[in-house]
N, C-alpha and C positions, 0 to 999 in steps of 0.2 A: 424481320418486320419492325420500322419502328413506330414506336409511339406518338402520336402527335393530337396536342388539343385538340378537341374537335371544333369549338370556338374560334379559334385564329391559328391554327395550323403549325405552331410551333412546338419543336421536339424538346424543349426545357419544362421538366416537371421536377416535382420531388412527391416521397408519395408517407403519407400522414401515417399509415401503420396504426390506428387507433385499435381493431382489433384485437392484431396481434398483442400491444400492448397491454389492454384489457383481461385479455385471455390467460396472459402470463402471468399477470396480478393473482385474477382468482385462480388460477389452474397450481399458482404456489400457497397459496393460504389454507387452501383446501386441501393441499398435497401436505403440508406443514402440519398441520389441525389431525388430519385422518391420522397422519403416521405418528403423529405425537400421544395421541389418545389410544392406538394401539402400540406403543412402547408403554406407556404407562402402567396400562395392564398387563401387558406383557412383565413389565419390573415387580410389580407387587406378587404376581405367582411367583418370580424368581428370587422374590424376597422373603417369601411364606415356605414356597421349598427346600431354600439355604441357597442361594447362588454363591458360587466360588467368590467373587468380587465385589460381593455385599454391596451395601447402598451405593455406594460409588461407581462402581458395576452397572447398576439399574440405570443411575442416575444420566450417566453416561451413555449408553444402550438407548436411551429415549432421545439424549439430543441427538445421536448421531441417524436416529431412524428419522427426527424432526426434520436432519437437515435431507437428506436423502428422499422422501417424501416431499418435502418443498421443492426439489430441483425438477422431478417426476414430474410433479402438478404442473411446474412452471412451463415445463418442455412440452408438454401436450395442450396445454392452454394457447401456447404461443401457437402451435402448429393448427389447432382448433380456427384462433384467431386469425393467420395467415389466411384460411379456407373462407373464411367469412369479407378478409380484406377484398378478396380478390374474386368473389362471386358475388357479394351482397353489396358492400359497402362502394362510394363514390373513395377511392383510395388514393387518387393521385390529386395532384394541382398544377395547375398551369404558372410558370413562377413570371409568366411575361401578361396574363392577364388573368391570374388567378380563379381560372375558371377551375372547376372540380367535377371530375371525371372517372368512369370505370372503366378500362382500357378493353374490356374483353367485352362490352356492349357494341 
């Protein structure tokens, strides 16, 4: 099936992905922040118990949970936001008369 403005009936769109966009922002900040803040605590037990690889160790261990949590956040925010593009939001544009539209209305 394709797509076509509802306005003037032509199949050239492009589609704005705000969303998805959106989603991925907070879905990495959040993912970033959460796993960062439980690496940290996590490093100060491993720093009070003795961890093999001392501060550097810890220090390390929290960026790599930071980055790891940020990609999590980011991957489900996006997919969050893709659901939202494409049920709620007006996601496409008509690039011949810029109307804006939801394909699956």
């Amino acid at each position: 099936m394709t797509i076509r403005c509802p306005k003037c009936n032509s199949d050239s769109f492009t589609t704005r992905d705000t969303g998805r966009k959106i989603g991925g922002a907070i879905g990495a900040t959040v993912g970033a922040t959460s796993a960062l803040t439980g690496a940290l605590k996590g490093s100060q037990v491993g720093m009070r118990v003795g961890a093999y690889a001392g501060p550097a160790g810890s220090l390390g261990g929290a960026l790599i949970g930071a980055l790891v949590g940020c990609a999590t956040g980011a991957a489900t925010g996006a997919t969050v936001g893709k659901v939202i593009d494409e049920k709620v939001l007006n996601n496409c544009v008509c690039t011949e008369c810029e109307q804006e539209f939801n394909p699956h209305f």
